[in-house]
N, C-alpha and C positions, 0 to 999 in steps of 0.2 A: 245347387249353388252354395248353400248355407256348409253342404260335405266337403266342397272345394277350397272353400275359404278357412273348416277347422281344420283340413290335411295341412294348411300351409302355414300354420298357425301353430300348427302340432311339429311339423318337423322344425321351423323358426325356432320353437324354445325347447326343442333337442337337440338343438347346434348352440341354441346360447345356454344348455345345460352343461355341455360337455367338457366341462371347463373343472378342474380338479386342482386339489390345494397339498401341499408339501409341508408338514409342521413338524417341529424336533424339538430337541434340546442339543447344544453344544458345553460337552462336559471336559474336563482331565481327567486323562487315562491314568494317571498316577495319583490324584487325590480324590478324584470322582464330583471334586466343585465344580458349578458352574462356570462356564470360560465367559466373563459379561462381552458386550459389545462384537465378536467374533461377527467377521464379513463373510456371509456365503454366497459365492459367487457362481449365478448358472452358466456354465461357459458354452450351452447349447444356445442359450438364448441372450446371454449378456447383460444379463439382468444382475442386481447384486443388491441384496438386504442385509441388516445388521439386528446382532441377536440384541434384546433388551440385558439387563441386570442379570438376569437370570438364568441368561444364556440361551433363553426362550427364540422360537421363530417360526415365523408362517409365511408360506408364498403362494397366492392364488394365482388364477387364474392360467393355469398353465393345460394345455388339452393333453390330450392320450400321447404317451411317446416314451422314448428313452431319452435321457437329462442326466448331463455329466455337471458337479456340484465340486467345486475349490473350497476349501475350509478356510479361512486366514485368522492370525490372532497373533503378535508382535512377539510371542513368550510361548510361542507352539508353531512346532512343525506342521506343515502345509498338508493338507487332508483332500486328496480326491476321490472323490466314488460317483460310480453309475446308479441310475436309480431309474429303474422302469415305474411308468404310471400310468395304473387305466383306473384308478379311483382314488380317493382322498386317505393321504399316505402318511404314517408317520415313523420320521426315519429320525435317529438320534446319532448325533456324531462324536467321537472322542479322539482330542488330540492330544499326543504326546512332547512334554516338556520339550526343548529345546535343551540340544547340549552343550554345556557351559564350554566344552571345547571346540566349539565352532571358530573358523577365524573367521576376520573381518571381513575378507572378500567371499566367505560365502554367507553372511549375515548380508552380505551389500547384495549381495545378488539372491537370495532369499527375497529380501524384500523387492526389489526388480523381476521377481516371476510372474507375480499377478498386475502386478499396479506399475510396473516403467514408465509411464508417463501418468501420473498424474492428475486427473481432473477433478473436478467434484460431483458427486455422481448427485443425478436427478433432484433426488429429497435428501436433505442431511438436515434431522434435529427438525425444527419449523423453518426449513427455507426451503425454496425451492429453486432449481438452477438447470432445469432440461431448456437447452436449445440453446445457452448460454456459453460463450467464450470464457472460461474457467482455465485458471492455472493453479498450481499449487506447489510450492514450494516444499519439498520436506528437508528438516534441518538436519536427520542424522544423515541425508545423502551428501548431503552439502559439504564438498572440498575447496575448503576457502579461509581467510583473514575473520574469522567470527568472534575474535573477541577487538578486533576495531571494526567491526558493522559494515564490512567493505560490500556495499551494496551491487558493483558489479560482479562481483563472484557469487553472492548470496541470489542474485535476480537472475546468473545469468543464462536457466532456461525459462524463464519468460520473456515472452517476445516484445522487440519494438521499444524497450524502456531507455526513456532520456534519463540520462543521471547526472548530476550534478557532484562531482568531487571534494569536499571542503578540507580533507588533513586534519580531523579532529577529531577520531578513532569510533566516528558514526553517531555524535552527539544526536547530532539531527539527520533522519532519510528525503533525499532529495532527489523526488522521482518521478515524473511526468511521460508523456508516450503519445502520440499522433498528434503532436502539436501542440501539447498540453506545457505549460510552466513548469519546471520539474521545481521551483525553490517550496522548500518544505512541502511537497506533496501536497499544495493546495487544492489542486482539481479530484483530486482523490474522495472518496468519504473513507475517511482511516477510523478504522477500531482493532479494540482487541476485544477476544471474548464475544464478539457481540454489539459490544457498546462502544459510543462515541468519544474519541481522546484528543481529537481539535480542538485550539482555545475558545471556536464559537463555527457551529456548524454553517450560518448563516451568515454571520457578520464580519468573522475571521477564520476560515479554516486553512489553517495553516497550521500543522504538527511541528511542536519544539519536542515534545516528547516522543520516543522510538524504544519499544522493549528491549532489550540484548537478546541477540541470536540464540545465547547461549539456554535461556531461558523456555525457546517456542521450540513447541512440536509440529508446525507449519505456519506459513502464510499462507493465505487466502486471495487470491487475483481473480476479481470478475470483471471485466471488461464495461463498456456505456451500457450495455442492456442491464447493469445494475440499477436504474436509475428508478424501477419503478418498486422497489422494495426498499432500496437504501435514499431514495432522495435525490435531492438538486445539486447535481453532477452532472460533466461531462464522460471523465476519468473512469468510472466505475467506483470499484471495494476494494478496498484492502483490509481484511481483517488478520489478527496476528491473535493466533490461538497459541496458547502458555500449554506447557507440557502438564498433564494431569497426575493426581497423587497416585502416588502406585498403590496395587491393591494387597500385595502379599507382604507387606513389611511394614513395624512401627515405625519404623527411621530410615532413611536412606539418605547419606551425605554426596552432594557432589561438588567438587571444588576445583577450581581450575584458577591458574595463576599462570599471569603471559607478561612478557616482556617484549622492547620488541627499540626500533629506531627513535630516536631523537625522545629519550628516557620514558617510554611509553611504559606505562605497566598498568594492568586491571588486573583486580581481584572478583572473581564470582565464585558465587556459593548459594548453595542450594540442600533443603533441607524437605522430607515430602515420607509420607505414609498416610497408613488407615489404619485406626484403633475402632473396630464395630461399625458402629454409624458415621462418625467422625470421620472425614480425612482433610488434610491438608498439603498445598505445597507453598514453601517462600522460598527468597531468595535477596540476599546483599550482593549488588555489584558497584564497585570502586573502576575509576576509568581517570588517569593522570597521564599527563605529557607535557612537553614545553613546544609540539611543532617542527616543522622543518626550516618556518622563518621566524626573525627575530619577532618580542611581541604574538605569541602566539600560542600560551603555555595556558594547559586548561587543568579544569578538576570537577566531578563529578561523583556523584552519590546517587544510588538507585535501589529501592525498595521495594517490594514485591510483597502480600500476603495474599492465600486463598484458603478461605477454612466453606467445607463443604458439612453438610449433615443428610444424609439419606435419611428421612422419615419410613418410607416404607417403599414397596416398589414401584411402586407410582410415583411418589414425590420427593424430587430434592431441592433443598434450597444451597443456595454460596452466596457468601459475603466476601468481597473482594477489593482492596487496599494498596492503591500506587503511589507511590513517594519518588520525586525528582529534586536534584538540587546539584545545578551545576553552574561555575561560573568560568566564563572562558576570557582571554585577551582575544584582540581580533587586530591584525597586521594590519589592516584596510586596503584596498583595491592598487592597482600599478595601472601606468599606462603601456601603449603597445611600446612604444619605447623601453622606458622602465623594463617591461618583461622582456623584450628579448637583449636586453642587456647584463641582467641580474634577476632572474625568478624571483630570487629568496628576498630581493630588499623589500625593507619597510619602514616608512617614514611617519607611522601611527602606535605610538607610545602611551597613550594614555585612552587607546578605544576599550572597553570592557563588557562584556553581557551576560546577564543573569537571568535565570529561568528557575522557578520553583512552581512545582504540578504537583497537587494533591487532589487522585480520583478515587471517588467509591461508583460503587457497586454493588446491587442485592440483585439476584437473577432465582427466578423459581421454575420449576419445570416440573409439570404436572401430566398426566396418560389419565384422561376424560374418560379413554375405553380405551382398548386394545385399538383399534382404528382411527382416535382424534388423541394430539397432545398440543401442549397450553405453553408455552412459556410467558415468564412478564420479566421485563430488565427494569430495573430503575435503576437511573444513573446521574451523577453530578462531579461536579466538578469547579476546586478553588484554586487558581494560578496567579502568579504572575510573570509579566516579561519586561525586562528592562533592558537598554542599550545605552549605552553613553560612549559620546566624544566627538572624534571632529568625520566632517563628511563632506567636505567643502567639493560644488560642483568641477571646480578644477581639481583634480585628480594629485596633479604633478606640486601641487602649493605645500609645503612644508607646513605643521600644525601651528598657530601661533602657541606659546607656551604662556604666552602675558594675558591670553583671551580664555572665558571662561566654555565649557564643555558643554554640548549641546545635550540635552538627557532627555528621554521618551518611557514615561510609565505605563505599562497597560494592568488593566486589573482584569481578570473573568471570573465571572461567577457564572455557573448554570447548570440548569438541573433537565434530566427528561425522563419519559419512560416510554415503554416501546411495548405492546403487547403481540402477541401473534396466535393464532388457531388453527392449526394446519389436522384437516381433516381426508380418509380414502372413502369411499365410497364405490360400489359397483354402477359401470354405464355399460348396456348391452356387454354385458360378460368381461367389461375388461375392466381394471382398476384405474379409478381415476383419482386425481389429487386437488383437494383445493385449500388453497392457503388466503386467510385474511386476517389481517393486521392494522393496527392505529398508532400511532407516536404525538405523544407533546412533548416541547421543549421549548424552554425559556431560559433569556440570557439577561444577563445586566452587566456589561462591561465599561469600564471607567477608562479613558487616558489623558495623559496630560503630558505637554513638549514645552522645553523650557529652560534656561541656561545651568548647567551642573557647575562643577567646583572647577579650581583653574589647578588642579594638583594631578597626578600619575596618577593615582591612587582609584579601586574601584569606589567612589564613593556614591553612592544611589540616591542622594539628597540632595533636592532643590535646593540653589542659592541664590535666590530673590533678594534676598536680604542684604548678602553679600557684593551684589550687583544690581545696584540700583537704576543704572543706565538698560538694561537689558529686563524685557517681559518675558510674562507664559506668553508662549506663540499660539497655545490653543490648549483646548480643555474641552473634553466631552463625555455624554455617558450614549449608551447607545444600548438600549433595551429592545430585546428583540421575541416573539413570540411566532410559534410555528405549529401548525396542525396537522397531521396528513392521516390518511386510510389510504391501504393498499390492497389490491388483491391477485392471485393467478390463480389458474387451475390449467394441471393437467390433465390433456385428454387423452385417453387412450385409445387411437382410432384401430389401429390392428395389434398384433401385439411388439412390431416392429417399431408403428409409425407411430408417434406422439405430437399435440399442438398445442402449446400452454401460451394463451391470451391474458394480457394483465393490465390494472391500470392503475393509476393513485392519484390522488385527489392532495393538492397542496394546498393549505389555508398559511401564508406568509405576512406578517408584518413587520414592518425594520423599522426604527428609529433614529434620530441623533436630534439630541440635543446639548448644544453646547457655543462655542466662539473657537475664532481662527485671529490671527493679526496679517494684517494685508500692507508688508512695507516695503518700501520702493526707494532704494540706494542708486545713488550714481556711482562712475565707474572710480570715482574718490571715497567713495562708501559714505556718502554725507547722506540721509538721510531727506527725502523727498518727502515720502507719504508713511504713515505709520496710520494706520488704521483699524478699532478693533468691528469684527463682523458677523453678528449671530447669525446660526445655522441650525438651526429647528426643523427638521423635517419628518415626516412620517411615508411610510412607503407600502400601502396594504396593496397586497392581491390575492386573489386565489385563481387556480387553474385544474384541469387534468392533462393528467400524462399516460400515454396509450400503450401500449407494444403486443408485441407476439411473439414467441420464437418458436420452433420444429426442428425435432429428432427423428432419423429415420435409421434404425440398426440393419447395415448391408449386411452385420454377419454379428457372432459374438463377438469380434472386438474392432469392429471399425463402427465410425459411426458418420455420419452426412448429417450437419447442424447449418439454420441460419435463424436469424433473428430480427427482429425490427424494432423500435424503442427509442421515443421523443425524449429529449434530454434538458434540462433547464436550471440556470446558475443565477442565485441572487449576486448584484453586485454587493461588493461587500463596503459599507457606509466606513465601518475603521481604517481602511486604506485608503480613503478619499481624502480624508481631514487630516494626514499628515502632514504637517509644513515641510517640504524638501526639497533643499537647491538643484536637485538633481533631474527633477522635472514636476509637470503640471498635471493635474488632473481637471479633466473636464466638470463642468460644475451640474453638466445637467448626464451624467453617465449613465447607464441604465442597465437591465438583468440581460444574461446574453439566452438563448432558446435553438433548439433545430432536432436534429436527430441521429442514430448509429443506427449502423446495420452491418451483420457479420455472414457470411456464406463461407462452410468450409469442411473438411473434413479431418477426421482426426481419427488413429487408433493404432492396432499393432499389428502386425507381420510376424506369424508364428515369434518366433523368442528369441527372435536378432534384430527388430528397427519396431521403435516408436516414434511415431510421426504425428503432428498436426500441421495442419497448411491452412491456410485460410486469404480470404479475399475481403476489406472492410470496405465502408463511407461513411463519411462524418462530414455533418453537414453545420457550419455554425451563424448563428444569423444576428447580429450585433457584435460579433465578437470583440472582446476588449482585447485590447493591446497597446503600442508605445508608437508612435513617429517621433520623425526629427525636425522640430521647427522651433519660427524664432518667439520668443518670449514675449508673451504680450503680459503687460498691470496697465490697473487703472493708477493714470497720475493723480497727482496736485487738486489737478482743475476740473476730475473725472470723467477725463477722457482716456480708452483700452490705446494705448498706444506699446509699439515693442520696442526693448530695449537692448537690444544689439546683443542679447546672447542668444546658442542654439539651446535646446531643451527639449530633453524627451517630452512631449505631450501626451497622457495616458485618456483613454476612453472609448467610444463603441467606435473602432476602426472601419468594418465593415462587415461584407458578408464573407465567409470564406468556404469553400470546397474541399477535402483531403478523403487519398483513397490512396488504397496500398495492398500488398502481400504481404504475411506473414506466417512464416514458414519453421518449424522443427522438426526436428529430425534426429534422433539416438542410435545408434549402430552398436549392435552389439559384436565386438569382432571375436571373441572366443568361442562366444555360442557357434557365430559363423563355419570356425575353421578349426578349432581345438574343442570340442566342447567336455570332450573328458579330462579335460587339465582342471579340476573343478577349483584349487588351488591358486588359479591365476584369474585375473580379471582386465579386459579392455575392450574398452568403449568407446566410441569420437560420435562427437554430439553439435551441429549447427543450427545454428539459432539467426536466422536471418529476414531483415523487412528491409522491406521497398517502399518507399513512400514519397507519392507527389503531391502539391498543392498550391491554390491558388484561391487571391481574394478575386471574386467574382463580380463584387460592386462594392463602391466602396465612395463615399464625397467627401475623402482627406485627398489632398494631393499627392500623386506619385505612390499609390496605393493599389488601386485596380492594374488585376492582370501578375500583381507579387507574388512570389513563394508566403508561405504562412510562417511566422517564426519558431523555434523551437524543435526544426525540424529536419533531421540530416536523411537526404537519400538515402544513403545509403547504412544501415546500423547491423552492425553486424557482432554474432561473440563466437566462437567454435573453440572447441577443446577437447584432451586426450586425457581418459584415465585411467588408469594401470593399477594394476597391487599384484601383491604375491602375499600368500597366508594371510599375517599380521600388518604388511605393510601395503599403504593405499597413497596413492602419489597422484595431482592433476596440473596437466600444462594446459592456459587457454589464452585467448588471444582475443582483444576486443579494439574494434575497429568503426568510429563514426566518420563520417564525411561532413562536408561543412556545414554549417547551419548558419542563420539570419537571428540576429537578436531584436531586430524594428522589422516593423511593416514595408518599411521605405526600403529595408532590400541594404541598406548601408554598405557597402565593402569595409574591409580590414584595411587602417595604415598602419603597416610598422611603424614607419616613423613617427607617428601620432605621441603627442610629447605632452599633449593638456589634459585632455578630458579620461579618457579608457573607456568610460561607459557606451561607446558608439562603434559598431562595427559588428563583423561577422566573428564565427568564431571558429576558426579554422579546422581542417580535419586532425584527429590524431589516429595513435594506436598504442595499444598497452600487451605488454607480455604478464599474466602472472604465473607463481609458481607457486606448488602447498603441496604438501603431506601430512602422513600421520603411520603412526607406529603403535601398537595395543598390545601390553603383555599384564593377565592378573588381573590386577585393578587398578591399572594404570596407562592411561595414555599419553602421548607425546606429538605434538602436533609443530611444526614449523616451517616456513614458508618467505618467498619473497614474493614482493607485489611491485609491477612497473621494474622486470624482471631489467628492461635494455636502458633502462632511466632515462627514457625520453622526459623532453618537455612539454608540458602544455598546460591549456587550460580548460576548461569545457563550462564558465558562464561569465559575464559581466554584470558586475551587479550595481542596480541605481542607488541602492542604502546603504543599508547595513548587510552583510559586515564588509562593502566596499566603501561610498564606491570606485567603480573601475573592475579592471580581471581580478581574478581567483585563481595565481597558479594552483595547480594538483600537487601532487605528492611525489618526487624523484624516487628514485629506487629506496625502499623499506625492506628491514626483513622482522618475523616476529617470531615467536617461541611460546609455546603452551605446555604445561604441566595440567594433567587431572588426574585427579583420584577418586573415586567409586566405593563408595562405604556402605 
């Protein structure tokens, strides 16, 4: 018995022996340096690791066989080789420069050899991302409007995103997606880098600051199943990774100068090398226009620093430095009338708004061993946001110019740090991964509402003084503290199939302390009830949050993912306390909770179609949102009686249901049919979601049984792109169907002459058009956007900067000059 049990025992750890390791170095064949970071990709198994600094690399656990190995590295041609393995092997690879007379379209289609779509692969740096709905964005593919941040060209093979249009050359990203509020990417957790660039993760998250295109080496898109590594979100991540200093030069200048419609011009500039251990990259960008409507002429300033220091090969630190400062006019909102009469009018002369964002950053990054690395972010941040003017809930009422400006000061302060420990380990012969992380962060932000000056002029200072009849409407500070530990691990059950479970633990507390003024006019505006009313609150909870996701590789390049991940959104206290004609919020609102979940597949089709398809659910259980009902104050004699206007009413709506397809798809038609024209390049690319939804319960009236807002059936973008040698040209076409702005389902009136902020928001369609042309060290890029100059609009807005509609942007065209030094 005891010989039975060590034969079985014996052959067991001769099968969990037989597992052998692939180590190298990736060199230049011309200098013989280290190539750092270089991707080697198994294209037997689909596997893909990235060298360290030194060009170093190891891949275990792989058994007896033959193993076809892709070399990739941005500045060297693409290296395949076979490599037989029946014991632990060490194979070195050397790639050769990249020749400086390559044109554009086979540099574009270079990098579409390996990587055409896109994702983020399993472990990058200390995250971790198997099983996960991942997009990625890369910017040198990108044929689009990128020095006005034109977010539907920039987004548009990520799927399913609502966008919101504003005609201000991408001051602010406005982007939401299964139902989600697209103004400022609220539902989102937006960083760059890493770190957090919302003016309050918890209390306001809502991004005024948006990096320039022109500056990132990608964006980062992960879907809900973000929620147990980045936090209380529905949205997912959006992080926007800054282009790194290069490694072969003290200096490299890049400069780019665009003009474009209704006197638009930016200047960006960029400055970036490595001297030894030092490297660095900056960047000045300038961004001016006057708009397409009156009242609507902006100016911006943008800052950038990253100074890096390599200690040694284990250790780097960065320091990192964001500067914002932009002030804009704002037209203010139309009604349906209005807009289909005149787009361009505007009857708001003296609206104005400022944003000034100062973020640091120190991030360390540490190799514990060859198998465990360390990073720690510390990060803060000092803003402000200011709005000023008039916002009167009738849309259609002329500004008075004899009455003094409504003003809204918000201040942020807040600091956090984020640690993470992402460690491999061997489980029964396969490599497994486990990551665990902490974050704190604390906020202390100030606001105060309250009458401004009676002049045009931006003027950001209260005039109490000046207007003795008129008070602060409200004043608060609202201090906020956040705890969380997260963790996943990947498991590697075969060497196909992976199942990475994860969870985080949220330690939350919100505050507000502060007064509101509670006053009740008749329809003569005499003054009924003037009341001041403290509002003290504290809001502790703590919770966990669960998920799982699973990768199963049908082959080296497709892959079968699904995932599962509880999702949970503090409500935010600063958007409560605002005093606004435009509607009410509920006094007792609360955090919304439920879950995502993604099923789908995604990969490629030898070297003419990249595809992901996918199937979701999103499940939201309080969800906040707006109806349309009548006005209730407390009178006189304190009693809630209503006073004969309608008014968005904001707070936990109900439960709601959404689920959908989401579908891409890249054609590559050269490779298809010409593949030896290496000279030419064309592609056609769709990007299409399906999405239904419904409030499931709900005890507002005329609620249960509604579409969800925010959300058009049908969202569609597709597009053709062509080159020859040096020149690279894309047509695309972007197509939503109608969407619901309220719960209640509202329709659209044209004829609607008062309010604007009520109603649907009709379907449109956009043509745009972009090229680019590369000789030298110089390129030329120019382009029309809203190609057939439709009309329309794509949000109503209850504030600022309405309210009322937002037309979009009639036909533009724009012009880039860069140079390369």
């Amino acid at each position: 018995m005891r010989l039975k049990v060590f034969s079985v025992f014996f052959f067991f750890s001769l099968f969990m022996n037989a597992q052998y390791s692939l180590s190298g170095k990736v060199t230049s064949s011309e200098s013989g340096k280290p190539v750092a970071n270089a991707e080697i990709w198994n294209k037997t198994t689909g596997k893909l690791v990235v060298a360290n600094e030194n060009g170093e690399f190891e891949i275990t656990g792989l058994e007896e066989g033959s193993y076809v190995f892709a070399v990739f590295s941005y500045e060297y041609e693409i290296l395949e080789r076979e490599v037989l393995l029946d014991q632990n092997t060490i194979e070195n690879f050397q790639l050769s420069p990249l020749a400086e007379s390559l044109s554009e379209v086979m540099i574009t289609d270079r990098r579409e050899q390996l990587f055409a779509l896109r994702k983020l692969r399993k472990v990058e740096g200390t995250a971790i991302y198997a099983g996960k709905k991942s997009e990625v964005v890369l910017l040198d593919k990108v044929s689009g409007n990128l020095a006005a941040n034109n977010a539907r060209q920039i987004y548009s093979q990520v799927v399913g995103l609502n966008i919101y249009d504003n005609g201000d050359a991408g001051l602010q990203l406005n982007i939401g997606g299964r139902g989600l509020d697209p103004n400022r990417t609220q539902n989102f957790n937006t960083r760059q880098n890493g770190y957090d660039i919302s003016a309050d993760v918890l209390g306001y998250p809502e991004s005024y600051y948006t990096p320039p295109p022109e500056a990132l080496r990608e964006i980062q898109v992960v879907r809900g199943a973000a929620s147990l590594q980045y936090g209380t979100q529905f949205g997912g991540l959006i992080n926007f990774r800054f282009k790194e200093p290069v490694e072969d030069k003290k200096i490299e200048l890049i400069s780019r100068q665009s003009v474009g419609s209704y006197d638009l011009f930016t200047s960006f500039n960029s400055l970036s090398g490595t001297v030894g251990k030092f490297s660095y990259y900056t960047y000045y960008n300038y961004k001016g226009g006057k708009g397409f409507r009156p009242n609507s002429q902006y100016d911006s300033h943008n800052a950038f620093a990253h100074l890096g220091w390599k200690f040694n090969d284990r250790t780097n630190i960065s320091l990192e430095y964001t500067y914002l400062d932009y002030l804009a006019q704002q037209p203010g909102g139309l009604t349906d009338s209005q807009f289909y009469k005149d787009p361009d009018f505007s009857n708001r002369e003296r609206n104005w708004f400022d944003v000034n964002w100062n973020l640091f950053a120190l991030k360390l990054e540490h190799k514990l061993s060859d198998k465990t690395d360390l990073s720690l972010n510390v990060f803060g941040l000092n803003a402000t946001r200011k709005a000023l003017g008039f916002r009167q809930n009738r849309v259609a009422l002329s500004d008075d110019l004899e009455e003094p400006r409504e003003l809204l000061v918000d201040d942020f302060s807040n600091w956090g740090a984020e640690a993470r420990v992402l460690t491999r380990y061997d489980l029964f012969g396969e490599e497994s991964v486990l990551l665990l992380g902490s974050k704190y962060y604390q906020a202390y932000n100030e606001q105060q509402q309250g009458p401004g000056s009676i002049s045009a002029d931006p003027d950001f200072d209260f005039a109490l003084e000046s207007f003795p009849n008129y008070e602060r409407q409200s004043k608060f500070e609202f201090p906020n503290k956040n705890l969380a530990f997260f963790g996943e691990n990947i498991f590697n059950i075969t060497n196909n199939f992976s199942v990475t479970p994860g969870f985080r633990f949220e330690y939350i507390n919100t505050q507000s302390d502060g007064f509101y003024k509670n006053i009740v006019k008749d329809n003569a505006q005499n003054t009924l009830l003037n009341e001041t009313l403290e509002d003290d609150r504290q809001f502790e909870r703590s919770f966990v949050l669960l998920g799982v996701g699973s990768s199963y590789n049908l082959n080296a390049s497709n892959e079968l993912y699904a995932n599962f991940s509880q999702n949970y959104r503090s409500v935010t206290f600063n958007d409560i306390r605002v005093v606004n004609p435009s509607f009410q919020v509920d006094p007792n609102i609360n955090d919304e909770e439920g879950f995502t979940s993604d099923l789908g597949i995604r990969g490629r089709l030898k070297d003419f179609l990249s595809y992901d398809a996918s199937v979701f659910a999103l499940r939201y259980n309080d969800r906040i949102g707006e109806t349309l009902k009548p006005e209730e104050r407390v009178n006189a004699e304190g009693e809630l009686k209503e006073t004969g206007r309608l008014v968005r009413f904001r707070g936990n709506i109900g439960d709601a249901f959404i689920y959908g397809l989401e579908t891409f798809a890249e054609w590559n038609l050269r490779n298809s049919f010409f593949s030896a024209a290496e000279n030419y390049r064309l592609s056609v690319f769709v990007n299409a979601a399906f999405t239904r939804s419904e409030y499931v319960a709900s005890e507002e009236v005329n609620v249960k049984g509604n579409e969800v807002e925010f959300i058009p059936a049908v969202n569609l973008k597709t597009g053709l792109n062509f080159g020859y040698k040096n020149f690279l040209a894309g047509l695309q076409y972007t197509y939503l169907s109608e969407q619901f702005t309220d719960a209640t389902n509202a329709p659209q009136l044209k004829n609607e002459n008062n309010r604007g902020i009520q109603g649907a928001v009709p379907s449109y369609g956009i043509v745009d058009f972009s090229s680019s042309y590369s000789f030298g060290r110089f390129r030329l890029e120019a382009g029309i956007n809203n190609l057939l100059n439709n009309s329309y609009f794509t949000r109503r807005a209850t504030g600022y900067p309405g309210p009322g509609i937002i037309p979009a942007q009639p036909i533009t065209w724009y012009a880039t000059v860069q140079i390369k030094l």
